[in-house]
C-alpha positions as CSV (number, residue, x, y, z in Angstrom):
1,X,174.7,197.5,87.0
2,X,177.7,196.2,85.9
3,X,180.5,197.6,83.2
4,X,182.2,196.2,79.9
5,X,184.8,198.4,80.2
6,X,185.1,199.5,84.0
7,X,189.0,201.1,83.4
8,X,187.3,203.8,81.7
9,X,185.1,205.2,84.8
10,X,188.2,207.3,86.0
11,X,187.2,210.0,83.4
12,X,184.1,210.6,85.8
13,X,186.9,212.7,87.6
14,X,186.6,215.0,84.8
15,X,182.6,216.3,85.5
16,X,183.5,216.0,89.2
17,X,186.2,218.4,89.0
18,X,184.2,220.8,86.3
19,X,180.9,220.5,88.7
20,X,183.1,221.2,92.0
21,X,184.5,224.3,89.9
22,X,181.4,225.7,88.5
23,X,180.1,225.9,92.8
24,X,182.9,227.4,93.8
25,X,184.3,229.8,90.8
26,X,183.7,234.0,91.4
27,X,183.5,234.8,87.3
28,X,183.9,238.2,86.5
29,X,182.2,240.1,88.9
30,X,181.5,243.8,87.5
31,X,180.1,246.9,89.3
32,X,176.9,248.1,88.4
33,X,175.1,250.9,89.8
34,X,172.1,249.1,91.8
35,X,175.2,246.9,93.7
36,X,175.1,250.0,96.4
37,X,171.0,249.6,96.6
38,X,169.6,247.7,99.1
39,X,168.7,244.5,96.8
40,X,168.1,241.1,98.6
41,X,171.5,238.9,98.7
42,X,170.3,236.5,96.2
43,X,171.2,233.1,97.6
44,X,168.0,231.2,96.2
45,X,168.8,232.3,92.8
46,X,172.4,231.7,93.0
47,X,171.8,227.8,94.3
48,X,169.5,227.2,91.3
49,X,171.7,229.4,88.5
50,X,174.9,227.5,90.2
51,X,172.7,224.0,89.8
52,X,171.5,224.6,85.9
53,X,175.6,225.4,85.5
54,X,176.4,222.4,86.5
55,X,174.3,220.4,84.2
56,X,176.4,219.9,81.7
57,X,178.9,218.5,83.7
58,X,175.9,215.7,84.8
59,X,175.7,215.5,80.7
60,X,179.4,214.6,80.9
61,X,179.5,211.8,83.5
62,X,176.6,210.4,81.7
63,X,178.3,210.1,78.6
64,X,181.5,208.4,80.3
65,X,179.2,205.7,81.8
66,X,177.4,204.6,78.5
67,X,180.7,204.8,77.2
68,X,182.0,202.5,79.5
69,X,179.2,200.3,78.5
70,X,176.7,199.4,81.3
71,X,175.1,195.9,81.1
72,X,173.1,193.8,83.4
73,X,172.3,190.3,83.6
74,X,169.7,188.6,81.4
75,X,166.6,186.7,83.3
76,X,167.7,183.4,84.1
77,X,166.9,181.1,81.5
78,X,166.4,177.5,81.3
79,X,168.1,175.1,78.4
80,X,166.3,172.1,77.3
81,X,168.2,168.4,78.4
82,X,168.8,166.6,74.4
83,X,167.6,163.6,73.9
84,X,169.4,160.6,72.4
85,X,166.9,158.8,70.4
86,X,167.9,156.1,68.1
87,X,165.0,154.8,66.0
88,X,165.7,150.9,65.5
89,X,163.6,149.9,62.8
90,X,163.4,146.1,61.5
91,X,164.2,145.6,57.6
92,X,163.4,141.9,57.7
93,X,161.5,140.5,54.5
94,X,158.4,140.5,56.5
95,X,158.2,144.1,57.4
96,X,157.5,144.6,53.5
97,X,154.0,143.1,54.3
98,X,151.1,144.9,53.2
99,X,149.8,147.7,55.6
100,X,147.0,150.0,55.0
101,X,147.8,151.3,51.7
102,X,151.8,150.5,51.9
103,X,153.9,148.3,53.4
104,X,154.7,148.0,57.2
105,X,157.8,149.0,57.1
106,X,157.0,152.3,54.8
107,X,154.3,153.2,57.4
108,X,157.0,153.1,60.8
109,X,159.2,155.0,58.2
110,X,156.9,158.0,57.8
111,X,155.5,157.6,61.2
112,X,159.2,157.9,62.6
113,X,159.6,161.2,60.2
114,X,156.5,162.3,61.5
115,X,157.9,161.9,65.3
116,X,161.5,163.4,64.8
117,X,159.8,166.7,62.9
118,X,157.9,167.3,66.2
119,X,160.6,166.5,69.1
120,X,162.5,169.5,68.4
121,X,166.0,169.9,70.2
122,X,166.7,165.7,70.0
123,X,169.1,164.3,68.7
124,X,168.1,161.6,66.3
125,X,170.0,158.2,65.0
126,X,169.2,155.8,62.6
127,X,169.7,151.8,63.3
128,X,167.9,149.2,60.5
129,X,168.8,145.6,61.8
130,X,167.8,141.5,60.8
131,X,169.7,139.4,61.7
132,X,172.6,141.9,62.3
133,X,172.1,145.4,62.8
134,X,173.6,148.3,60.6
135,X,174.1,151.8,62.5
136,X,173.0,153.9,59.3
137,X,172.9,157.7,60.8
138,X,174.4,158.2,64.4
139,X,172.6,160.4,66.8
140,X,172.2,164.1,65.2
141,X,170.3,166.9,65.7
142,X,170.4,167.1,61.8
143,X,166.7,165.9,60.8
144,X,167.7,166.2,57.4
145,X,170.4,163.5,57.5
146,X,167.7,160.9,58.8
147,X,165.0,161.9,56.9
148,X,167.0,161.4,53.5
149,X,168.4,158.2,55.1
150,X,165.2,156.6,55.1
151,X,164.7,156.8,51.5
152,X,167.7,154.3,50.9
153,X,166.9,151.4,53.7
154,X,164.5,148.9,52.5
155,X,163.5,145.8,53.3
156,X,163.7,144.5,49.3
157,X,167.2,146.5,49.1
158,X,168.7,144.0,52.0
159,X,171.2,141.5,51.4
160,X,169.8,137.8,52.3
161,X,171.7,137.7,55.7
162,X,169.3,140.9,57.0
163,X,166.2,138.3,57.1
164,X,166.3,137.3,60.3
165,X,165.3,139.4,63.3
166,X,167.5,139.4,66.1
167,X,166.0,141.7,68.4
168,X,168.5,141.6,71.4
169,X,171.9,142.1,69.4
170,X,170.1,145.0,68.2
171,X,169.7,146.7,70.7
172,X,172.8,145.3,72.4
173,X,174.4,147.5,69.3
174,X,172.1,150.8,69.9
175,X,173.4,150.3,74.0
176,X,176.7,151.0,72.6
177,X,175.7,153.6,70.1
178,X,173.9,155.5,72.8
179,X,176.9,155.1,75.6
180,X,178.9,157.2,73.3
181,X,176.9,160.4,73.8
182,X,178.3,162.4,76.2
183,X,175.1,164.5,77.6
184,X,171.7,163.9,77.4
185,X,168.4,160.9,78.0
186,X,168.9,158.1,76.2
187,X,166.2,156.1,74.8
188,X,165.0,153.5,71.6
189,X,162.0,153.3,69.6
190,X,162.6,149.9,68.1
191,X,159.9,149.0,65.4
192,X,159.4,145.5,64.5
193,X,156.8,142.7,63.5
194,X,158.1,139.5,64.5
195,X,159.6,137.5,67.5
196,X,163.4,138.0,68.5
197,X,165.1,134.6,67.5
198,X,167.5,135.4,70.6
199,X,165.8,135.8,73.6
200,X,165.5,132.5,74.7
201,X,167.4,131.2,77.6
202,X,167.6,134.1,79.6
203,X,168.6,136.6,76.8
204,X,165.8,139.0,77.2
205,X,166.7,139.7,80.4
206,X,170.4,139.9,80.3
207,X,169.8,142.4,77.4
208,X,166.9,144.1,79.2
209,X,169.0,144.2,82.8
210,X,172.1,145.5,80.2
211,X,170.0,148.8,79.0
212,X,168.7,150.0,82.4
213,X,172.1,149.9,83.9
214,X,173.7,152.5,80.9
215,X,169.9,154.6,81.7
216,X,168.3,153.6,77.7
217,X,165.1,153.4,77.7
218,X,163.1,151.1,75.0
219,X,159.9,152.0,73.7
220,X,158.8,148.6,71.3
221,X,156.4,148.9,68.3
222,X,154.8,145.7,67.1
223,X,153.7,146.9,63.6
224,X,150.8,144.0,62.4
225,X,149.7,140.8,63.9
226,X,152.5,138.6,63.9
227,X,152.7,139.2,67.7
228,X,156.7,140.0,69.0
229,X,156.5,137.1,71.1
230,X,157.4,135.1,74.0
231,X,157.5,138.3,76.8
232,X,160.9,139.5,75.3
233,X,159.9,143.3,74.7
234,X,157.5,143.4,77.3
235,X,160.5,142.4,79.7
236,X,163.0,144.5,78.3
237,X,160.3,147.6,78.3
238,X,159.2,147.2,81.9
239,X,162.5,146.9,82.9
240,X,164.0,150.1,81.0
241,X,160.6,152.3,82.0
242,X,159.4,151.9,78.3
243,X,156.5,150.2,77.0
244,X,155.3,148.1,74.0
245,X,152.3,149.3,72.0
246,X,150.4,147.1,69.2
247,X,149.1,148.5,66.2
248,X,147.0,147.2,63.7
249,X,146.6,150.7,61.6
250,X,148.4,153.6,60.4
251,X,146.4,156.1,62.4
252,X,147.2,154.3,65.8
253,X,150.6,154.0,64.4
254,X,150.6,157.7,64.4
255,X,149.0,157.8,68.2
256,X,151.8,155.9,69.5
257,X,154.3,157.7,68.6
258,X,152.4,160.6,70.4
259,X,152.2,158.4,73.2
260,X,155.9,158.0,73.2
261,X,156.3,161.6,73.0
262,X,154.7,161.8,76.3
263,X,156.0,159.7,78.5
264,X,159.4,161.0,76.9
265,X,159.5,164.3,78.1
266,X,161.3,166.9,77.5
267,X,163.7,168.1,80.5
268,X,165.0,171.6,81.2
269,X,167.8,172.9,83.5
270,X,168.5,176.5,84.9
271,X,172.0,177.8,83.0
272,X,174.1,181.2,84.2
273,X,172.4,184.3,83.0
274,X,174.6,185.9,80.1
275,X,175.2,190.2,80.2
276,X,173.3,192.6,78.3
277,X,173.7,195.9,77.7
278,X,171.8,198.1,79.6
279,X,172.0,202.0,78.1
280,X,167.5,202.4,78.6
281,X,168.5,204.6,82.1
282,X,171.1,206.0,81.5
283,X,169.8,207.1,78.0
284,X,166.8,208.1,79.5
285,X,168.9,210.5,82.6
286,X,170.6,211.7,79.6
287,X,167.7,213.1,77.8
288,X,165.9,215.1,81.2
289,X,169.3,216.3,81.6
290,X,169.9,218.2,78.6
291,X,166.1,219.0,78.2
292,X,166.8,220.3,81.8
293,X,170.1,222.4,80.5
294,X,168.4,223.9,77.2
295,X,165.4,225.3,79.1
296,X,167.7,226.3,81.9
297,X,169.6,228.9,78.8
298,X,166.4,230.6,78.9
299,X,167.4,232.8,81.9
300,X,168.7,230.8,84.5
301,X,172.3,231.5,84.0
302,X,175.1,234.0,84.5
303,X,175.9,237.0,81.8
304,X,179.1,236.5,80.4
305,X,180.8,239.7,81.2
């Protein structure tokens, strides 16, 4: 047991001094007749009078210490790692395909929603990209911010320079995004439907061998059956510890996200225990000893002649 305020437990002088005195004090001894019988000494029943005296003096020392405000510490307890997850999603004109009932893109959209509701304790950001990439909503913990987000970023709201799909300078743009958090996995779930027009020659790689040194992982969605083409993702994936899924519906849509959820767990570390206040036994001593003290006024005290 430890103390808030420790420079008050000098006032436990006080019961020491008043218990001391209550052991050691004669009173105000008057003759009565029977003093010159031959009555026992009375030792026993002077020990457990003097002791019943001196409980209010216990009452006193018990009331310094929960005024000095006793705490302990808490049970360790152990704080979730953040995640950095920047959802990259393509805003081409193809991703406005037809898909199930809506469009691709408006099925990653509320499949993404979907996935940031249930990884509570991320931090979630917000990348659309063609053929450049736009950084809508940086990495927040504020669901809100890329849930209302989404609602603006549409593939038929996109200037004509957005049709391409440049996968690698996308992601070369979430690398630097993500470098910027100071604590915290890093990872991407990049959602597209076409081949990257830049990995030839090597670029796959370069980007791919670019992520796994800043610790981003890259978790690629091919939404329909254009096919992302050429390796590129599988490269980059395999070489970041993600992995690209294929879907052809909204329900397996759903599943990998799931999927993703899994193999991006959730870390926790150990932090420093905080104080709290700890007044149950002391409380509790308190109560037996002035139960103790009113039963003793029964009888077991001196008359105050």
């Amino acid at each position: 047991m430890s103390f808030h305020h420790p420079e008050l437990l000098w006032l436990l002088a006080l019961p020491v001094f008043w218990g001391f005195w209550q052991w050691v004090r004669r009173g105000h001894p008057v003759v009565l007749p029977f003093d010159h019988g031959q009555q026992r000494s009375g030792k026993a029943l002077r020990f457990f009078t003097n002791l019943a005296g001196t409980l209010p003096a216990l009452l006193l020392a018990i009331a310094v210490l929960m005024l000095a405000g006793p705490r302990k510490t808490a049970p360790p307890q152990d704080e979730r790692i953040m995640n950095n997850i920047i959802l990259c999603i393509d805003v081409s004109g193809s991703m406005g395909a037809r898909f199930g009932k809506g469009t691709r893109f408006e099925a990653a959209v509320d499949a993404a929603r979907e996935f940031c509701n249930y990884r509570k304790g991320d931090a979630f950001g917000l990348t659309i990209f063609g053929s450049e990439f736009i950084h809508w909503v940086p990495p927040t913990k504020e669901m809100s911010a890329i849930s209302s987000a989404m609602n603006y970023v549409r593939p038929d709201n996109m200037p004509p320079w957005m049709g391409g799909t440049l996968i690698a300078n996308a992601l070369h743009g979430c690398r630097e995004e993500l470098e910027r958090t100071e604590q915290g996995d890093r990872a991407v779930v990049l959602i597209t439907d076409g081949g990257s027009g830049d990995f030839a020659n090597g670029g796959d790689r370069r980007i791919a061998e670019e992520l796994s040194a800043a610790n981003v992982r890259v978790f690629g969605i091919q939404v329909g059956n254009d096919g992302i083409g050429g390796g590129g993702m599988e490269t980059i994936a395999g070489t970041t510890g993600g992995k690209v899924f294929n879907v052809d519906d909204r329900s397996a849509l759903d599943n990998v996200f799931r999927e993703i959820d899994r193999m991006q767990k959730a870390r926790f570390k150990q932090v420093t225990a905080d104080w709290v206040d700890d007044y149950t036994p002391l409380a509790i001593a308190g109560l037996v000893t002035a139960a103790l003290y009113v039963l003793s006024l029964l009888g077991l005290r001196y008359t105050p002649w």
